[in-house]
NUDRENBA-448995 format. One line per field, with one value per residue (C-alpha): residue number from 1; residue in one letter; chain; x, y, z. Coordinates in steps of 0.001 Angstrom, whole numbers. Example, Ala and Ser with C-alpha at 12.3 -4.5 7.8 and 13.67 -1.06 7.14 Angstrom:
// residues 2
kekol	[1 / 2]
kese	[a / s]
tortor	[A / A]
X	[12300 / 13670]
Y	[-4500 / -1060]
Z	[7800 / 7140]
***
This chain:
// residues 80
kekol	[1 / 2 / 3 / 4 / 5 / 6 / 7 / 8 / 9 / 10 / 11 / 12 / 13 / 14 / 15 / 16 / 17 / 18 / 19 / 20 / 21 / 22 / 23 / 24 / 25 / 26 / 27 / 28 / 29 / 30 / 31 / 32 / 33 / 34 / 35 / 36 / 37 / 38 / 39 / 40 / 41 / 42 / 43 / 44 / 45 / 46 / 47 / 48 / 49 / 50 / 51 / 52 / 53 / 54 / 55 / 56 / 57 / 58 / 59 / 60 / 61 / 62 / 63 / 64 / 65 / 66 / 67 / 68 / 69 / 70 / 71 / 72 / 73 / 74 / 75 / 76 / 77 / 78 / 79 / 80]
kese	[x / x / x / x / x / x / x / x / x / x / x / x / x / x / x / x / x / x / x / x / x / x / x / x / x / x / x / x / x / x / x / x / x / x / x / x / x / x / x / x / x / x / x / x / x / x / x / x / x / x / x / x / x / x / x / x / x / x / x / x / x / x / x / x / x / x / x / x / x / x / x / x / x / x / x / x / x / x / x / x]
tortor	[A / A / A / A / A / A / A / A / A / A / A / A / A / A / A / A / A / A / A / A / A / A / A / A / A / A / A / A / A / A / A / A / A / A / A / A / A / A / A / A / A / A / A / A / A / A / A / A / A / A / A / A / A / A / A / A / A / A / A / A / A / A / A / A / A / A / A / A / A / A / A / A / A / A / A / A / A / A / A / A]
X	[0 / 1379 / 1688 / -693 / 533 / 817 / -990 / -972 / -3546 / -2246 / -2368 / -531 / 1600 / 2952 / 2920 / 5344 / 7801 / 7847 / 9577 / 13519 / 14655 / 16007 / 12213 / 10707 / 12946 / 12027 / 8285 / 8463 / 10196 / 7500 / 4706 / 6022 / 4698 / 1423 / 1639 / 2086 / -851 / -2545 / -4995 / -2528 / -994 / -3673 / -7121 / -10311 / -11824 / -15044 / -16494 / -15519 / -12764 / -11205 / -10611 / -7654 / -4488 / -1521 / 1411 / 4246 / 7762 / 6745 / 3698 / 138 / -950 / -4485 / -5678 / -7938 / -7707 / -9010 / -9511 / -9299 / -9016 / -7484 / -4938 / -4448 / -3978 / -4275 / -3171 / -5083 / -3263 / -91 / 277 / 3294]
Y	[0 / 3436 / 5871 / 8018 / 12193 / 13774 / 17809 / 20145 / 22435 / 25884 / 25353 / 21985 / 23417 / 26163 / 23585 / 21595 / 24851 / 25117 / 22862 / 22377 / 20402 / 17096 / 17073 / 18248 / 15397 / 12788 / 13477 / 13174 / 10035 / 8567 / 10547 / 8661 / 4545 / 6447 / 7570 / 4323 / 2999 / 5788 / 3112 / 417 / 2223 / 5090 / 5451 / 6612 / 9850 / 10176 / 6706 / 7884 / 5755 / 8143 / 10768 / 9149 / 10226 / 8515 / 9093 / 10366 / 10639 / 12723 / 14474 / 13424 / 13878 / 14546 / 14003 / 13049 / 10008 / 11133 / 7825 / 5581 / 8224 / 10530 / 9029 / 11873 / 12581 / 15902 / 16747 / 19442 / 19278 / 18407 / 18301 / 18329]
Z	[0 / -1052 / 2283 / 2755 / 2093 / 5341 / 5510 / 8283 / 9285 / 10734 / 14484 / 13869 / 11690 / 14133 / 17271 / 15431 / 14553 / 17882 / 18805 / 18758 / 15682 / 17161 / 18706 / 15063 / 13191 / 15876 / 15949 / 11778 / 11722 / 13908 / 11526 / 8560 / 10277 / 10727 / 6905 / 6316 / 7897 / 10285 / 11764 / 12857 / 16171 / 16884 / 18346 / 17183 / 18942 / 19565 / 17503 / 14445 / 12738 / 10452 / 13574 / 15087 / 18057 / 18872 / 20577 / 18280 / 20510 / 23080 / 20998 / 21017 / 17461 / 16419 / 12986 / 10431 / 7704 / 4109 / 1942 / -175 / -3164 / -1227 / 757 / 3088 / 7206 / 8255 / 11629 / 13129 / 16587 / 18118 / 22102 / 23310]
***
């Protein structure tokens, strides 16, 4: 299966350019097994399967899953 494309909304976007880079490079590295499959080692939110978190290095990432045309997760929140 091709990995899904990984977007960010804004407020992700900035929480994760806050960070120092060894924490930046760390929390992508984990990002790219949930690209790969963002169901396998994440839970859903809420009952709905496609709004998922996990724990990403020491981040708590909160996105969505767009699929199976799209192939996208968004991540609309990063805790950290």
């Amino acid at each position: 299966m091709s990995p899904y494309r990984i977007a960010y909304a804004p407020d992700a976007e900035a929480s994760l350019n806050a960070t120092d880079a060894p924490t930046r490079e760390g929390f992508k590295k984990g990002l790219s097994i949930v690209a790969r499959d963002p169901y396998a080692a994440s839970s859903a939110i809420s009952g709905d399967r496609d709004h998922r978190q996990a724990v990403i290095g020491p981040a708590i990432a909160v996105y969505y899953v767009s699929g199976p045309g799209v192939m996208t997760v968004t991540l609309v929140r990063i805790a950290h």
